[in-house]
C-alpha positions in Angstrom: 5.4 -24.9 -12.3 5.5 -21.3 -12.5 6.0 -18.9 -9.8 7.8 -16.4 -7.0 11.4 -17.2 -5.7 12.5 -15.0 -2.8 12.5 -15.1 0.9 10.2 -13.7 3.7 8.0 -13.1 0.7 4.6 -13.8 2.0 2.9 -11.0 1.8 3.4 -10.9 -2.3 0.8 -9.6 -4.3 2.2 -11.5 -7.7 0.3 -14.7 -7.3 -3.4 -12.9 -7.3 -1.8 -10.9 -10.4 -0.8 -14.0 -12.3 -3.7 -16.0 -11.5 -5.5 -13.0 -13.4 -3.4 -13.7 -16.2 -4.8 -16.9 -16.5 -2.6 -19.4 -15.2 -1.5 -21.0 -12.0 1.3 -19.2 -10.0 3.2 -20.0 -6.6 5.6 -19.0 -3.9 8.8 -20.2 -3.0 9.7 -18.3 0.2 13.0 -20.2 0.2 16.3 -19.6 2.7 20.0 -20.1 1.2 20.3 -23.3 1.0 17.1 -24.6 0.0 17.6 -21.8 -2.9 20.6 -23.4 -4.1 18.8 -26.6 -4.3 15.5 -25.3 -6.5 17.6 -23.5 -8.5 20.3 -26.7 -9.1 17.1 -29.2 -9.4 15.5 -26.9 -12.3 12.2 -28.2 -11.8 10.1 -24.9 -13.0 8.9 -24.2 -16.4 9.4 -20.1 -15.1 10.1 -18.1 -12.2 10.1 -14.7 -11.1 12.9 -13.6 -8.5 13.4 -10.7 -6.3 14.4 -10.0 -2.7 17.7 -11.0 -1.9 17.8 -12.9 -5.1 17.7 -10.8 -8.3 21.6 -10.7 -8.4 22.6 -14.2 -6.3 20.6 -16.3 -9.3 23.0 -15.1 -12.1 25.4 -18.1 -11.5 22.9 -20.5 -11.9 21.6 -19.5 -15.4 22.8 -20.1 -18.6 22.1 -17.4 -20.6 21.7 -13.7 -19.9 19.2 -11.9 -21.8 20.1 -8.1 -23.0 17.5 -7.1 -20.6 19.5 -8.1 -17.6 22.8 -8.1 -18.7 24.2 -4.7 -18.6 22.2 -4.3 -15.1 23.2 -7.5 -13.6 20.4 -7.5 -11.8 17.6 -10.7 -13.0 13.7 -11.0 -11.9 12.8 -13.3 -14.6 14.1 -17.0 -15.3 12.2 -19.2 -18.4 13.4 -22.7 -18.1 13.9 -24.0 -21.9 14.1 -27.6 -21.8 16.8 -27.2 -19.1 18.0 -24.2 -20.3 17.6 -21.5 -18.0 17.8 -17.8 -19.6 17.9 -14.6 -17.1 15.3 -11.5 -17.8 14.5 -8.1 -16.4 11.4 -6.6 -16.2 11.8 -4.4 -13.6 12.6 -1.9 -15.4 10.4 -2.2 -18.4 7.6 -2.1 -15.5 9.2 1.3 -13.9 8.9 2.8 -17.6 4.9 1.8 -17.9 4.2 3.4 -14.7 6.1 6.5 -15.3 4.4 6.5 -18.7 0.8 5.9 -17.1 1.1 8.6 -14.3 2.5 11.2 -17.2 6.1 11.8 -14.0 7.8 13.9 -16.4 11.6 13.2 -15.6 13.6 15.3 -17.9 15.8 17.9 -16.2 14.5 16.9 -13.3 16.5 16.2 -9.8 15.9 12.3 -8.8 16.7 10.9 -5.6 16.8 7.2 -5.0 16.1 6.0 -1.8 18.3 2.5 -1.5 21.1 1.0 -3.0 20.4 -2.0 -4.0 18.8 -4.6 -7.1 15.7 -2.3 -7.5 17.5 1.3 -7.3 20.3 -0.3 -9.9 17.5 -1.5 -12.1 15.6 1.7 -11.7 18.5 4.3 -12.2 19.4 2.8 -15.5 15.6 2.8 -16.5 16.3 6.6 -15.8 18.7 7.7 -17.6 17.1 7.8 -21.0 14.8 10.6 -19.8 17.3 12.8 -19.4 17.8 13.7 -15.5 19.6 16.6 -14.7 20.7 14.9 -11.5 20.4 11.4 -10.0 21.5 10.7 -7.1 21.3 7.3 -4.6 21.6 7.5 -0.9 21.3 4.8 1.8 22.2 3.9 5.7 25.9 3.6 5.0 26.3 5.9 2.3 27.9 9.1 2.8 24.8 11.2 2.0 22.4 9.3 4.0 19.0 9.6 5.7 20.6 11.4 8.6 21.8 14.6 6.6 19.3 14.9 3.7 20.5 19.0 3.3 23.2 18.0 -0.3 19.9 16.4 -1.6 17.4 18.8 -0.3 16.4 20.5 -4.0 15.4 16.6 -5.4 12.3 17.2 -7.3 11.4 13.6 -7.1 12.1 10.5 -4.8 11.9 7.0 -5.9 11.8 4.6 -2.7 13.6 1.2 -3.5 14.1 0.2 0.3 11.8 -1.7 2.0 11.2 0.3 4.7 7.3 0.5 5.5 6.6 -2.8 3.9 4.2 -5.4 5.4 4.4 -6.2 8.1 6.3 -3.0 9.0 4.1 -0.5 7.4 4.1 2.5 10.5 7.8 2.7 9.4 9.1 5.5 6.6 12.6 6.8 6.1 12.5 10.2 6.2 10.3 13.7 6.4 9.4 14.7 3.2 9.1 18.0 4.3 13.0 18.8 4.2 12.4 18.9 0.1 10.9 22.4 -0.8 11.1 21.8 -4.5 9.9 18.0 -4.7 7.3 17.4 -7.6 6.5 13.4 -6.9 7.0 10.9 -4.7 7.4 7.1 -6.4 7.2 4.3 -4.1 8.3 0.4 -5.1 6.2 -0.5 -1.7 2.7 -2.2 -3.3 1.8 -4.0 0.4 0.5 -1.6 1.8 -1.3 -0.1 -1.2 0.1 3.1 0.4 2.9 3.6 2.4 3.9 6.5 5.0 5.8 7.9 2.2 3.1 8.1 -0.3 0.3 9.2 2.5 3.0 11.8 3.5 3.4 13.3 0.1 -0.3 13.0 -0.8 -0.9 15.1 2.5 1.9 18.0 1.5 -0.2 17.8 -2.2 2.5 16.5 -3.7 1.4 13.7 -6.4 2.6 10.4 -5.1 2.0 6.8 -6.6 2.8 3.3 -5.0 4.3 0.5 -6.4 1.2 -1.4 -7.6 0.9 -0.6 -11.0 5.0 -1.3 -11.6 4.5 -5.1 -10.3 1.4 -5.5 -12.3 3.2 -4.2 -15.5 6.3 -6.5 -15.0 4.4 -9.3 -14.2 2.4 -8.9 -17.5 6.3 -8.8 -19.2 7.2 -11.9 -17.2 4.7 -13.3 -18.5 5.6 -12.5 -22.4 8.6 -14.2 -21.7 7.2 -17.2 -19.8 4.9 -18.1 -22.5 6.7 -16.5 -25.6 3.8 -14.1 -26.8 2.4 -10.7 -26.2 -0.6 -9.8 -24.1 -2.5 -6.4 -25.4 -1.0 -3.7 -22.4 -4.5 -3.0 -21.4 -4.4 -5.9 -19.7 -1.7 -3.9 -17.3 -4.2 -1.1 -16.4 -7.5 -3.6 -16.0 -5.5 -6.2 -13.5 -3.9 -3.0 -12.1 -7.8 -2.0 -10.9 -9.2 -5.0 -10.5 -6.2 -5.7 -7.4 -7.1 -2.5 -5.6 -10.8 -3.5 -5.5 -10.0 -6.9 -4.6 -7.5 -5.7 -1.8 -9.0 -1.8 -0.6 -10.6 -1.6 2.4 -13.7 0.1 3.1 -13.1 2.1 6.4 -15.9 4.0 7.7 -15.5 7.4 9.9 -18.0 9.3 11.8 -19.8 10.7 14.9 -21.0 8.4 17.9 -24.2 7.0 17.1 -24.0 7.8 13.0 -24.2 4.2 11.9 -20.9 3.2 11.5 -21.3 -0.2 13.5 -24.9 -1.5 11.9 -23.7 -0.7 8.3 -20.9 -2.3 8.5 -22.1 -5.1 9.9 -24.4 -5.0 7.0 -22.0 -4.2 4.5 -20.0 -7.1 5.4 -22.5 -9.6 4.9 -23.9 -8.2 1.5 -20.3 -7.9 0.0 -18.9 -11.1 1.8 -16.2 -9.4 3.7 -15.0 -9.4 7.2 -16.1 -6.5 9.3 -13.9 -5.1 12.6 -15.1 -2.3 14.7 -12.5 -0.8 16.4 -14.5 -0.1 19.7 -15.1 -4.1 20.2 -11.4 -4.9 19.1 -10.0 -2.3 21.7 -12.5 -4.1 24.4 -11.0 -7.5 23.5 -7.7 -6.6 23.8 -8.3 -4.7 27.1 -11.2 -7.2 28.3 -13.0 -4.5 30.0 -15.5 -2.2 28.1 -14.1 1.3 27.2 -16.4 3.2 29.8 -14.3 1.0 32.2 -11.1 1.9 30.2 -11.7 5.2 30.9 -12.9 5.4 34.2 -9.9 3.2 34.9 -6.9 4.2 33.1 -7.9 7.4 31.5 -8.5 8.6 27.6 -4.6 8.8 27.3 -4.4 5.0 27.6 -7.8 4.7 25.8 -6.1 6.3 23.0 -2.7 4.6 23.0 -4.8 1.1 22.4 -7.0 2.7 19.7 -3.6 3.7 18.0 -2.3 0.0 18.2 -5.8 -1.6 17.0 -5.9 0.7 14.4 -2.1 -0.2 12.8 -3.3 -3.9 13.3 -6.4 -3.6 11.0 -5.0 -1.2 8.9 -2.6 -4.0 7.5 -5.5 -6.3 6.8 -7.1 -5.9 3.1 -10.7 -6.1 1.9 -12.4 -5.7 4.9 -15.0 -3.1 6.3 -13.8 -1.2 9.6 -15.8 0.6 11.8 -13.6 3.5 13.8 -14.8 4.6 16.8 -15.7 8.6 16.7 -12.3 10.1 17.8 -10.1 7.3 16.1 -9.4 10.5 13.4 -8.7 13.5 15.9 -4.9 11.6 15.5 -3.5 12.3 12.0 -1.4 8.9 12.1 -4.4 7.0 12.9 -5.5 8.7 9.5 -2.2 7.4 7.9 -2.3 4.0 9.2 -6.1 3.7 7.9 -5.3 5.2 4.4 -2.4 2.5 3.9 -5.0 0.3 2.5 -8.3 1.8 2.6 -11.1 4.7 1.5 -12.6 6.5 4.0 -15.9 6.7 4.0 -17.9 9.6 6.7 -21.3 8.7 7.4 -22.6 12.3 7.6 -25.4 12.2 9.9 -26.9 15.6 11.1 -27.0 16.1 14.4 -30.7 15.9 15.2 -30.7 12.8 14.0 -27.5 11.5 16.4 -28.1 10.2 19.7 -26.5 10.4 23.5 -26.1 7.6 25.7 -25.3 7.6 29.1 -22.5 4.3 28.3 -20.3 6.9 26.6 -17.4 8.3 28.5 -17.6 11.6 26.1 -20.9 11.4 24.6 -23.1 10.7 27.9 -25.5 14.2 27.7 -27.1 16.0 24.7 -24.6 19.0 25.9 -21.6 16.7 25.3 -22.8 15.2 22.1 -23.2 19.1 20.4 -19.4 20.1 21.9 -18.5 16.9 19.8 -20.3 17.5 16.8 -18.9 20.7 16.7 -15.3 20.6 17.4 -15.5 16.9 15.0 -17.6 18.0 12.2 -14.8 20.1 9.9 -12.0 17.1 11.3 -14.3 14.2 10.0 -15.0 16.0 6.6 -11.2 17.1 5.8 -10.4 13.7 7.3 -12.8 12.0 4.2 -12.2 10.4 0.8 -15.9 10.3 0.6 -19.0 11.8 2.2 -22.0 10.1 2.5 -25.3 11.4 3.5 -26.4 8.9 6.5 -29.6 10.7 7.0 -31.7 8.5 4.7 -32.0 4.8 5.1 -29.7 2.1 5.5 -30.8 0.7 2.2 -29.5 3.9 0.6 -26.7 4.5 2.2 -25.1 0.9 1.8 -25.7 1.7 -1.7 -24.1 4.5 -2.4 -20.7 2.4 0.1 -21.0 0.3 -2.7 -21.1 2.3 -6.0 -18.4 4.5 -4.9 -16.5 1.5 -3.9 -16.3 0.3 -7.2 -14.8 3.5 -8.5 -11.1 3.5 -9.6 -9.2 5.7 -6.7 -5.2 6.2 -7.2 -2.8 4.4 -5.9 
């Protein structure tokens, strides 16, 4: 029996990772007490451990690898014929990812955003590269998130908290803005695929990467220990892509009328996926149609419930959503849909778009041209990937999906 110790961990990534790997993986979302007892019953041939756990498991084991015990700090237990012996991968996994993305750390300013396991595990990892400053902060701490002006110059911040994990991905710490001379933002976060904090940074052009890669990479080590051999490390990078295909959502932007709703819906079907259209999910939720939404309560209100079905979806992974045609005039509907997804606009020239007189703001051809005007820079900007949408379906779907199977960065 192999897997994931920890609690409230649902929302883990590892067991799709292992499986991968080529063997069978579990989790163990497990309170106090019932942790005291798996850990005293030693019924596992291997475990990983993390949150609140990486530090509490330490009196149960037997042996302390060099790995762990300078740090304290344990994410790997092997069970040798009752023999348990504590590991750390963690940060073995940081150092692939900062080797991967090329983050150059020497004489660099590093801020560390939490105090705890991960930050402990991630500072030491640190130091051999040669920092000119690193520096932790957290709630209580007396540099905190509240008066970020003695950590201001930080040329790079490494989130450890987690703030703006599943299920509470609209949250982030702080404003990256306050740091003029920040380089790269590093983010332990891997559910979402991108937090606030990397979406943030990617939007101020700084180069930002989540914490996907570092949980593939020490899952790979893990697994050296669990089974005592070595896998070839290209094995990191190829289960590293083959998760954000697997979990990336295709969302799909775009004028009234551009095809966003009958692709989809085709899409869906041809790639086995779930498909959501925002429009229908905001009608559910209301249970009135939007023209009645509007004629009743306004586009302020309209908008509000837009907002909240878009953070909903946006948590979901591999699906295909269709947003309705002003769901990106809000930038943090833009952040909430870029959390797990690639936005496709189906670029559809407006000749070829149509009116309809069910359409609070798209009910005359004069309406539909204000739109496409004041939309058509917004939607483009607002793209990861333009799609011409003036040829057929066939074609179109197509091109969704070759450009779907692309590598993108997270």
């Amino acid at each position: 029996m192999i897997g994931l110790v920890g609690y409230n961990i649902g929302y883990s990534f590892s067991p799709i990772i292992h499986n991968y790997l080529g063997y069978d993986y579990e989790i163990f979302d497990l309170d106090a007490s019932e942790f005291d007892e798996f850990m005293l019953m030693r019924n596992f041939k291997a475990i990983n451990v993390t949150i609140p756990y990486k530090e509490a498991v330490i009196p149960y084991l037997d042996e302390l690898h060099s790995s762990a015990k300078e740090l304290g700090v344990v994410n790997t237990v092997v069970n040798k014929d009752g023999y348990l012996i504590g590991y750390n991968t963690d940060t073995a996994g940081f150092d692939f990812a900062l080797k991967y993305n090329q983050v150059e750390i020497k004489d660099k300013q590093v801020l560390i955003l939490g105090t705890g396991a991960t930050a402990e595990s991630i500072k030491a990892s640190l130091i051999k590269y040669a920092p000119s400053k690193i520096q932790m902060i957290g709630r209580t701490t007396p540099v905190n998130y509240t008066n970020l002006e003695p950590v201001s110059s930080s040329n790079i911040i490494i989130n450890t908290s987690p703030i703006g994990v599943y299920p509470n991905t609209d949250q982030s710490l702080l404003d990256l803005s306050v740091f003029k001379h920040l380089e790269t933002v590093i983010d332990v976060i891997y559910n979402p695929l991108n937090s606030l904090l990397i979406s943030q940074a990617k939007a101020l052009n700084i180069k930002a990467y989540g914490g996907l890669l570092m949980l593939v990479a020490q899952a790979v080590f893990a697994a050296e220990y669990f089974f005592d051999k070595n896998y070839d490390q290209n094995i990191i990078a190829d289960t590293y892509h083959q998760v954000i295909k697997d979990k990336e959502n295709i969302v799909l932007i775009g004028m009234p009328t551009s095809g966003k709703t009958s692709l989809g819906t085709i899409l869906a079907e041809t790639l086995n996926l779930k498909f959501y259209d925002v429009d229908q999910e905001i009608e559910k939720r209301a249970e009135m149609e939007i023209a009645t939404i509007f004629a009743k309560y306004g586009e302020t209100y309209f908008r509000q419930l837009e907002k909240e079905v878009i953070l909903d979806l946006s948590k979901l992974h591999s699906v295909i959503i269709a947003t309705g045609g002003g769901s990106v005039l809000d930038p943090a509907n833009l952040d909430y849909l870029r959390m797990n997804g690639r936005l496709f606009l189906l670029d559809r020239s407006l000749a070829n778009l149509k009116y309809s007189s069910d359409r609070p703001l798209n009910s005359s051809i004069e309406q539909l041209e204000k739109l496409y005007y004041e939309r058509k820079d917004i939607y483009q900007k607002a793209a990861d990937v333009i799609v011409d949408n003036n040829q057929s379906l066939a074609i179109t779907l197509e091109k969704i999906i070759e450009v779907s199977n692309e590598d993108t960065n997270y």
